[in-house]
PDB file as gemmi writes it, atoms N, CA and C in Angstrom:
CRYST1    1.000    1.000    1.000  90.00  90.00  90.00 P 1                      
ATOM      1  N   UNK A   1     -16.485 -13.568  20.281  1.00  0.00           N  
ATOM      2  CA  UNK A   1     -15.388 -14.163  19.552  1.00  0.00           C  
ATOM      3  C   UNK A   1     -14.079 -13.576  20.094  1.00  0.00           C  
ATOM      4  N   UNK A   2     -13.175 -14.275  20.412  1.00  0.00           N  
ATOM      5  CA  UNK A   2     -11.754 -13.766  20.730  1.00  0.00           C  
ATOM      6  C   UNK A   2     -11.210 -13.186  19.706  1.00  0.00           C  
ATOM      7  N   UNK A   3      -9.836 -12.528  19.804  1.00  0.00           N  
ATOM      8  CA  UNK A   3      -9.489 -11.763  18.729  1.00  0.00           C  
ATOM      9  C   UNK A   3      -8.193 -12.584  18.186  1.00  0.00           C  
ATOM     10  N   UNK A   4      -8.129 -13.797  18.770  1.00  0.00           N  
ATOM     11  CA  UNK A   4      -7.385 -15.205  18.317  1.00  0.00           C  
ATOM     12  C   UNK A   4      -8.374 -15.308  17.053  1.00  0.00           C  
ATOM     13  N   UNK A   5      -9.381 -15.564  17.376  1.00  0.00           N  
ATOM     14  CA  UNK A   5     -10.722 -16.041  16.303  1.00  0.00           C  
ATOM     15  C   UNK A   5     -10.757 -15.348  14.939  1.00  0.00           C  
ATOM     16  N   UNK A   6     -10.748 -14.038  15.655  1.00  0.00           N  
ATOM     17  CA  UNK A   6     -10.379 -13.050  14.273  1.00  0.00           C  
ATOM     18  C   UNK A   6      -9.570 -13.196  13.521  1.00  0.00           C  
ATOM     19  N   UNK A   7      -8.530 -12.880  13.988  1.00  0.00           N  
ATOM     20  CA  UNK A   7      -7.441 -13.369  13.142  1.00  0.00           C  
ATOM     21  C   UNK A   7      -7.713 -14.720  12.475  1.00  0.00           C  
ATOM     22  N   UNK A   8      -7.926 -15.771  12.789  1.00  0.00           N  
ATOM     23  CA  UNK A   8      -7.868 -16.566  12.125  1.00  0.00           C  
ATOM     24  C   UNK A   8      -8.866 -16.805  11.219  1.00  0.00           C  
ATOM     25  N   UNK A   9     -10.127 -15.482  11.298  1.00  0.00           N  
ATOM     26  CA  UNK A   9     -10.844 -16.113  10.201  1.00  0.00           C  
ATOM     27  C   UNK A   9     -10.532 -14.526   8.857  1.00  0.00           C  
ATOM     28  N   UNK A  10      -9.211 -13.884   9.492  1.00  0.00           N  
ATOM     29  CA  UNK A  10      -8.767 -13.165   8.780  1.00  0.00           C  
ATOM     30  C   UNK A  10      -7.723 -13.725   7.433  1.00  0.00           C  
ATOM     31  N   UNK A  11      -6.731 -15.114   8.628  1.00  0.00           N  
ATOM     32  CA  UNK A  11      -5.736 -15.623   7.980  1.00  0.00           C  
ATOM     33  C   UNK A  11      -6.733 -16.727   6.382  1.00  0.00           C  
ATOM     34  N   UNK A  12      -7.642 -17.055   6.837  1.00  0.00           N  
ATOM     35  CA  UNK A  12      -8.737 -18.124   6.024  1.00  0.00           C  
ATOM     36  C   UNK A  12      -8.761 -17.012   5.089  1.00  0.00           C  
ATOM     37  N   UNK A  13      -9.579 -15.739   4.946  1.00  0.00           N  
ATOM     38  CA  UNK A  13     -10.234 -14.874   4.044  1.00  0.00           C  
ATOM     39  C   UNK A  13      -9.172 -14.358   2.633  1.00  0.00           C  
ATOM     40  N   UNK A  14      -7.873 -13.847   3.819  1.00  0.00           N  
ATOM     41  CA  UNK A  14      -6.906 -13.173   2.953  1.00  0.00           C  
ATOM     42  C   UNK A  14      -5.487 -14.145   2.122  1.00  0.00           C  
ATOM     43  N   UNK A  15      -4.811 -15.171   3.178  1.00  0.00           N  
ATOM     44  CA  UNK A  15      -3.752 -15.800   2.839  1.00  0.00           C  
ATOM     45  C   UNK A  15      -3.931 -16.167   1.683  1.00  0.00           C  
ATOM     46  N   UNK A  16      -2.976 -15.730   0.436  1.00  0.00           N  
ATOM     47  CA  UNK A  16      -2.670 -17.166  -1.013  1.00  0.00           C  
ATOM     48  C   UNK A  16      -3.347 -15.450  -1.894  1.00  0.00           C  
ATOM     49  N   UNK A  17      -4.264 -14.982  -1.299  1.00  0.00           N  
ATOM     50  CA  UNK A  17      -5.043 -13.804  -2.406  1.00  0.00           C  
ATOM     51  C   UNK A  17      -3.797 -12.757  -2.981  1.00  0.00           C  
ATOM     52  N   UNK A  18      -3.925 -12.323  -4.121  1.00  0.00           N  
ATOM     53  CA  UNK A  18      -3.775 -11.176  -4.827  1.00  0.00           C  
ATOM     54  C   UNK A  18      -4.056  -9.363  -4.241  1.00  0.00           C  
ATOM     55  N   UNK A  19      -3.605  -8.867  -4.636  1.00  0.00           N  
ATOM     56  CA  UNK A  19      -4.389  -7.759  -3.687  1.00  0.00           C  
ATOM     57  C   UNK A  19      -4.148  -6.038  -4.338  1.00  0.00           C  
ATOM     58  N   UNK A  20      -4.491  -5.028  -4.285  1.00  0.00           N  
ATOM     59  CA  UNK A  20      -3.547  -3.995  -4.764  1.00  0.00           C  
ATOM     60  C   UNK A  20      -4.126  -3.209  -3.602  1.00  0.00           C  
ATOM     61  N   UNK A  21      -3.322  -2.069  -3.661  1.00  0.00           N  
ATOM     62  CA  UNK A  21      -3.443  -1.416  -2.268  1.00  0.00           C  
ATOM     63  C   UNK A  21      -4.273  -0.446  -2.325  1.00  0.00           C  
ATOM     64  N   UNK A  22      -4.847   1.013  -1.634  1.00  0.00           N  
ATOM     65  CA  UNK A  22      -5.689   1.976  -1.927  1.00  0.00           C  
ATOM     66  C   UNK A  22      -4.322   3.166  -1.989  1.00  0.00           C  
ATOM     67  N   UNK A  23      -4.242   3.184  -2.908  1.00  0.00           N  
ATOM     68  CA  UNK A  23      -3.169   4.593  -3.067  1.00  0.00           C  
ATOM     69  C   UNK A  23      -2.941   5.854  -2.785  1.00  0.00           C  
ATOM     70  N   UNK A  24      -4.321   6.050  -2.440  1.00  0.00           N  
ATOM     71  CA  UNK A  24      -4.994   7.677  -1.769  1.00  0.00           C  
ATOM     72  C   UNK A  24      -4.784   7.849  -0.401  1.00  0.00           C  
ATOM     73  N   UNK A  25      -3.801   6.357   0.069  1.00  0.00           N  
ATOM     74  CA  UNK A  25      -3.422   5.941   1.422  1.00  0.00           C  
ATOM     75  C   UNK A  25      -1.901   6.869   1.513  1.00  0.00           C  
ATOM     76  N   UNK A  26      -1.732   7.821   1.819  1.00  0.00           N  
ATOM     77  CA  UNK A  26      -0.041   8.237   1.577  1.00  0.00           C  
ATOM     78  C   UNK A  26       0.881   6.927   2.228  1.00  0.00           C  
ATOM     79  N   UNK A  27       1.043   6.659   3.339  1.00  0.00           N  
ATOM     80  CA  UNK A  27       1.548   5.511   3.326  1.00  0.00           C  
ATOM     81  C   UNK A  27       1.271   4.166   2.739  1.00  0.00           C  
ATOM     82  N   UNK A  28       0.798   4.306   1.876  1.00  0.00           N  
ATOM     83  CA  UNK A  28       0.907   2.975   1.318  1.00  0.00           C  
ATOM     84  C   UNK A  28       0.753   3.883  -0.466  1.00  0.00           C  
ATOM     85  N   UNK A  29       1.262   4.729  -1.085  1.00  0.00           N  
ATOM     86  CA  UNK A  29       1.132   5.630  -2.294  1.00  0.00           C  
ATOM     87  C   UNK A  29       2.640   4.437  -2.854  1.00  0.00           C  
ATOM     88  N   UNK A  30       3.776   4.360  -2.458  1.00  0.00           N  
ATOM     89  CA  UNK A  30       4.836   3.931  -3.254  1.00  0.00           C  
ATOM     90  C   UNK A  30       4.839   2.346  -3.535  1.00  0.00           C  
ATOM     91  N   UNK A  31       3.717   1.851  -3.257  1.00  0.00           N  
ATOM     92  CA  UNK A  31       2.946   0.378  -4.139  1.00  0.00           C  
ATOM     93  C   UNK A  31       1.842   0.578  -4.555  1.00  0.00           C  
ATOM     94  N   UNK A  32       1.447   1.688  -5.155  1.00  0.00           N  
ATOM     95  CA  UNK A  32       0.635   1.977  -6.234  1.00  0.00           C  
ATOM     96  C   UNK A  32       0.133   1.323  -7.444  1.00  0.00           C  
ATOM     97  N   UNK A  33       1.246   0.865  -7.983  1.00  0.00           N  
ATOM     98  CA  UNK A  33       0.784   0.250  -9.345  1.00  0.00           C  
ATOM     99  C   UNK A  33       1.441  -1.499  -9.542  1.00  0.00           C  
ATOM    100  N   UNK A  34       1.820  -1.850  -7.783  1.00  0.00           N  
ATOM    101  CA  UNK A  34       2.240  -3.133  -7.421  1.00  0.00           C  
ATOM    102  C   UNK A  34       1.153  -3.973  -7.323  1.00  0.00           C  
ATOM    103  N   UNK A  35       1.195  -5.103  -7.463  1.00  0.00           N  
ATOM    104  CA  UNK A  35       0.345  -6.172  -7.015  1.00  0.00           C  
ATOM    105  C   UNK A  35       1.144  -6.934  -5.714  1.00  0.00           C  
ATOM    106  N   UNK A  36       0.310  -7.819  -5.097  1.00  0.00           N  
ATOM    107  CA  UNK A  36       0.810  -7.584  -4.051  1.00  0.00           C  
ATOM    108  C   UNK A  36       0.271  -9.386  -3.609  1.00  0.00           C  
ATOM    109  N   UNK A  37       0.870  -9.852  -2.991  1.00  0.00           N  
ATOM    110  CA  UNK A  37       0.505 -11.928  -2.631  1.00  0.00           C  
ATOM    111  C   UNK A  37       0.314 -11.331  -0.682  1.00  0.00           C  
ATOM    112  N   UNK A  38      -0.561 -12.138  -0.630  1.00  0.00           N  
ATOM    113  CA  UNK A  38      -0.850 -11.876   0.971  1.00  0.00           C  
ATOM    114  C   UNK A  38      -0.258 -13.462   1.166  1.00  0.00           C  
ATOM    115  N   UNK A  39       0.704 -13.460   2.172  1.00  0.00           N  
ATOM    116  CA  UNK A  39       1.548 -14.581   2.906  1.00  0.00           C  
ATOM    117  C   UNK A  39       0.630 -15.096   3.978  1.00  0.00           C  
ATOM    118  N   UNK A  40       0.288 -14.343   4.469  1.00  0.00           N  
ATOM    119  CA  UNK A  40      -0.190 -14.492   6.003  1.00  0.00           C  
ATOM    120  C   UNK A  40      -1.117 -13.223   6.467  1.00  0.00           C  
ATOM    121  N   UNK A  41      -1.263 -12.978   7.501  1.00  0.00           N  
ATOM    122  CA  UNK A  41      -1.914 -12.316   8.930  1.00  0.00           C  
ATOM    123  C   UNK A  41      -1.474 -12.769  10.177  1.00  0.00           C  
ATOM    124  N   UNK A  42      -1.309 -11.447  10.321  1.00  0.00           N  
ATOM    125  CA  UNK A  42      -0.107 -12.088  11.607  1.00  0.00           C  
ATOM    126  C   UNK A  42      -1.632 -11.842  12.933  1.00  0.00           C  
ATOM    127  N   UNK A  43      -0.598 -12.312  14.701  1.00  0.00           N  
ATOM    128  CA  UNK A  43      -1.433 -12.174  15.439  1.00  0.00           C  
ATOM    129  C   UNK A  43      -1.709 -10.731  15.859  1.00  0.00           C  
ATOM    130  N   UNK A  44      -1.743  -9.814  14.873  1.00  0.00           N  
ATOM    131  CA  UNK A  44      -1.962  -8.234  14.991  1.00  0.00           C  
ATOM    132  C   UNK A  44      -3.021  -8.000  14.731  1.00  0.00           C  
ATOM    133  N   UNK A  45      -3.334  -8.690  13.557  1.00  0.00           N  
ATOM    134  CA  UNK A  45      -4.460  -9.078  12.345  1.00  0.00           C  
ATOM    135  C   UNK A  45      -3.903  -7.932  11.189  1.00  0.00           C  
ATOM    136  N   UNK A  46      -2.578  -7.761  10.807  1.00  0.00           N  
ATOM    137  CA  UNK A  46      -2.175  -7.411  10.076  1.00  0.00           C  
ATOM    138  C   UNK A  46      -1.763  -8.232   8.744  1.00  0.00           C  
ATOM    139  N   UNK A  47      -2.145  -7.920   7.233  1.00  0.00           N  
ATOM    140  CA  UNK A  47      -1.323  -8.937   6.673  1.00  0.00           C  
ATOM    141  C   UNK A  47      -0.320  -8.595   6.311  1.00  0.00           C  
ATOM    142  N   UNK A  48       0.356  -9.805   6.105  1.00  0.00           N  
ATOM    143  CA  UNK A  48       2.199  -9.308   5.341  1.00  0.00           C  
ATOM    144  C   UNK A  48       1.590 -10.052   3.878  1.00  0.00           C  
ATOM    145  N   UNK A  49       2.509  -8.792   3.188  1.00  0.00           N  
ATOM    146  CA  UNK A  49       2.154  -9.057   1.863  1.00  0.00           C  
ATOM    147  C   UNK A  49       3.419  -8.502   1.393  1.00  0.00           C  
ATOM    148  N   UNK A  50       3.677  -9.695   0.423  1.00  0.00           N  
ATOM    149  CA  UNK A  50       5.272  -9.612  -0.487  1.00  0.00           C  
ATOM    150  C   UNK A  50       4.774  -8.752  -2.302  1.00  0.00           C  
ATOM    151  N   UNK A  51       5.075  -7.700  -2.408  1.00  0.00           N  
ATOM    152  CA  UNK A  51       4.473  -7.163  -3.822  1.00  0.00           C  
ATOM    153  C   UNK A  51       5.399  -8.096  -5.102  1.00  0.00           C  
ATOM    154  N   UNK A  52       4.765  -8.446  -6.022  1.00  0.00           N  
ATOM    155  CA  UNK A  52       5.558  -8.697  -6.845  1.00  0.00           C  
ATOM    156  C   UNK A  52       6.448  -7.603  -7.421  1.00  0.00           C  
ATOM    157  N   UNK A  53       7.299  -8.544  -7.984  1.00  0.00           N  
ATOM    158  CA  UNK A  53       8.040  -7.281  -8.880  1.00  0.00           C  
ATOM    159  C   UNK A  53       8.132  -5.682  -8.663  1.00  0.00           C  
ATOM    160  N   UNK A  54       8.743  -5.899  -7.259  1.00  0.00           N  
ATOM    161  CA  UNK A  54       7.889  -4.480  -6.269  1.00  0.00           C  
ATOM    162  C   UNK A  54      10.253  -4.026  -6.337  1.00  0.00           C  
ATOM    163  N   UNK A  55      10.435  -3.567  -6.891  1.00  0.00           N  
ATOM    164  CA  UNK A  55      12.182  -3.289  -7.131  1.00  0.00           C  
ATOM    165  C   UNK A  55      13.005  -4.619  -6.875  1.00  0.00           C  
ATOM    166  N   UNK A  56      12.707  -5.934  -6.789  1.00  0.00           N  
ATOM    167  CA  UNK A  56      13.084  -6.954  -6.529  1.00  0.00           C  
ATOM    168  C   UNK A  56      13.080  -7.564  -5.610  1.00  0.00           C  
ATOM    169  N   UNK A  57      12.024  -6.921  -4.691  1.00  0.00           N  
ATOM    170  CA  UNK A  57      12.136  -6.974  -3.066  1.00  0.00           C  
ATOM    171  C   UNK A  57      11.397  -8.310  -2.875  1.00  0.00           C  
ATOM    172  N   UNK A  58      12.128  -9.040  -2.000  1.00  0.00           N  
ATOM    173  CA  UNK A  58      11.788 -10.399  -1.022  1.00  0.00           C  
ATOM    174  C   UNK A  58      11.123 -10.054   0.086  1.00  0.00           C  
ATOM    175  N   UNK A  59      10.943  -8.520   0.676  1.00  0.00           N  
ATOM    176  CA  UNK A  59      10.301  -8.569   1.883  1.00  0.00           C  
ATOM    177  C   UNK A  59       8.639  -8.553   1.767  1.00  0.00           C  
ATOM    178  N   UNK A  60       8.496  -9.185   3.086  1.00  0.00           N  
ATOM    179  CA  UNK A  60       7.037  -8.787   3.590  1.00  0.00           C  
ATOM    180  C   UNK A  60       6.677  -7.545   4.348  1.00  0.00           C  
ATOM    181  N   UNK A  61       5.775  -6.584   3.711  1.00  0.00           N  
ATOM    182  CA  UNK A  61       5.096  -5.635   4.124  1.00  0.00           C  
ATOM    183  C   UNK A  61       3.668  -5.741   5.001  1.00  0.00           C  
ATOM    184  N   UNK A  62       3.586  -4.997   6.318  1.00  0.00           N  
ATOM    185  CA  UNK A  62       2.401  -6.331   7.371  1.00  0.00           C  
ATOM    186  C   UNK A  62       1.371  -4.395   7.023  1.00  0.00           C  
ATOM    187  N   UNK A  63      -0.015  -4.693   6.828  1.00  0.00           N  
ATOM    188  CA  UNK A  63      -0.388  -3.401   5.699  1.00  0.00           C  
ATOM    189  C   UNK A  63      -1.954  -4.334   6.183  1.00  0.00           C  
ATOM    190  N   UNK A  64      -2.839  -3.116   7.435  1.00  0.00           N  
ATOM    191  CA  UNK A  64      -3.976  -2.785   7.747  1.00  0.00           C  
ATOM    192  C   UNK A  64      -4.753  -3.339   6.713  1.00  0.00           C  
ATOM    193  N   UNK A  65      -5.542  -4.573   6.909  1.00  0.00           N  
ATOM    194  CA  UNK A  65      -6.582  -5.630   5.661  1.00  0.00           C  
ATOM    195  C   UNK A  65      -7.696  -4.439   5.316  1.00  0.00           C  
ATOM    196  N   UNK A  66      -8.040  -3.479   6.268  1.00  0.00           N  
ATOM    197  CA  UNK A  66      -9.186  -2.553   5.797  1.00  0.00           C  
ATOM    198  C   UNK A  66      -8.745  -0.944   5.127  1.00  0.00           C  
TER     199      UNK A  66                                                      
END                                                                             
């Protein structure tokens, strides 16, 4: 399988889902108690994920699916 392939059966699995993060992750500890919308997977096979109600923030965070 190419890693085109991957990704895309990454973008199928994760895009539109809900998500919360593993917190015991130090980089990823200050969305702890965020929920989190997966937008996409990019061609990294990273997803970007916008947290809700995360300080009012509009951005996408691109955050290792495993």
């Amino acid at each position: 399988m190419l890693f085109s392939d991957a990704v895309e059966v990454l973008k199928n699995q994760y895009t539109d889902k809900y998500v919360k993060v593993d917190a015991a992750r130090p980089e990823l500890a200050r969305f702890r108690d965020a929920v989190g919308q997966v937008k996409t997977v990019n061609m990294s096979g990273r997803a970007l994920v916008q947290f809700l109600d995360y300080h009012l923030n509009v951005g996408w965070f691109d955050i290792d699916p495993s």
